[in-house]
C-alpha positions, 0 to 999 in steps of 0.5 A: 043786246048792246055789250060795252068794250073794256077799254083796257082790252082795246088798249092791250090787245093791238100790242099784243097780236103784234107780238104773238103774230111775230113769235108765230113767225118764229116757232115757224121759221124755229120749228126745224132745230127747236119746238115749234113749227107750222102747227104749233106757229099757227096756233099761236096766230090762231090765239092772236085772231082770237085776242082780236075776236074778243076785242072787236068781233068778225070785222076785226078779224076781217082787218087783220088778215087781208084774205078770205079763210077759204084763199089762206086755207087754199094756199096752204093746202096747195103748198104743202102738196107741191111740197109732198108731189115735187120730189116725185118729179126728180124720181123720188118719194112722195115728201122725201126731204131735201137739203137747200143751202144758199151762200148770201154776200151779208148774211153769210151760209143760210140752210134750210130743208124741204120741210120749211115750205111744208111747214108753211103750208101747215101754218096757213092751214091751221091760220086760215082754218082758226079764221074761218071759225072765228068769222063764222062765229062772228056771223051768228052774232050778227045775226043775233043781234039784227 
């Protein structure tokens, strides 16, 4: 069955991913004094997939991340246990926190823990995992269809 696309969705829809995908970097990146986080960043990146979904199906997902579900969910998973295993190393608990601060010559002092790296692991996981529900929603569909 041959379903017409809302031109007003495919007008609205490119802006807006745009948008939710940079506040999903933010909620990442805010996570650590404020709400939000991985988790949170990524359910926000997960609802733009979802925008794009409606808007074009499966291969506009497939567009608009450049990896494979399976490489995003791998990386995140990988990051977030190097997170949890590296203080191991120096001796210390598994995901014991550590303070980095760094004085950059614009910037000015830039502070950050342990946690930001664990947080984007987080938010490739709940990203990689949104995508892989999508795509394989999206091939049902096809298969539907042909």
């Amino acid at each position: 069955m041959k379903v017409d696309r809302s031109v007003i969705l495919g007008v609205s829809v490119g802006p807006l991913v745009h948008i939710a995908l940079l506040f999903s970097v933010f909620l990442l990146f805010a996570g650590h004094n404020a709400p939000g986080g991985g988790f949170v960043g990524g359910l926000v990146a997960g609802a733009a997939l979802i925008l794009r979904f409606v808007d074009g199906g499966a291969k506009a997902v497939e567009r608009t991340v450049a990896f494979a579900p399976q490489q995003v969910l791998g990386a995140g998973l990988l990051i977030a246990l190097a997170t949890g295993i590296a203080p191991w190393l120096s001796g210390g608990d598994f995901l014991e926190s550590a303070k980095l601060s760094l004085d950059v010559p614009v910037i000015g002092t830039m502070k950050t823990t342990s946690a930001l790296p664990f947080d984007i692991g987080v938010y490739l996981v709940v990203v990689g995992l949104m995508q892989f529900v999508l795509l394989t929603l999206g091939a049902e569909d096809e298969e539907d269809a042909g």
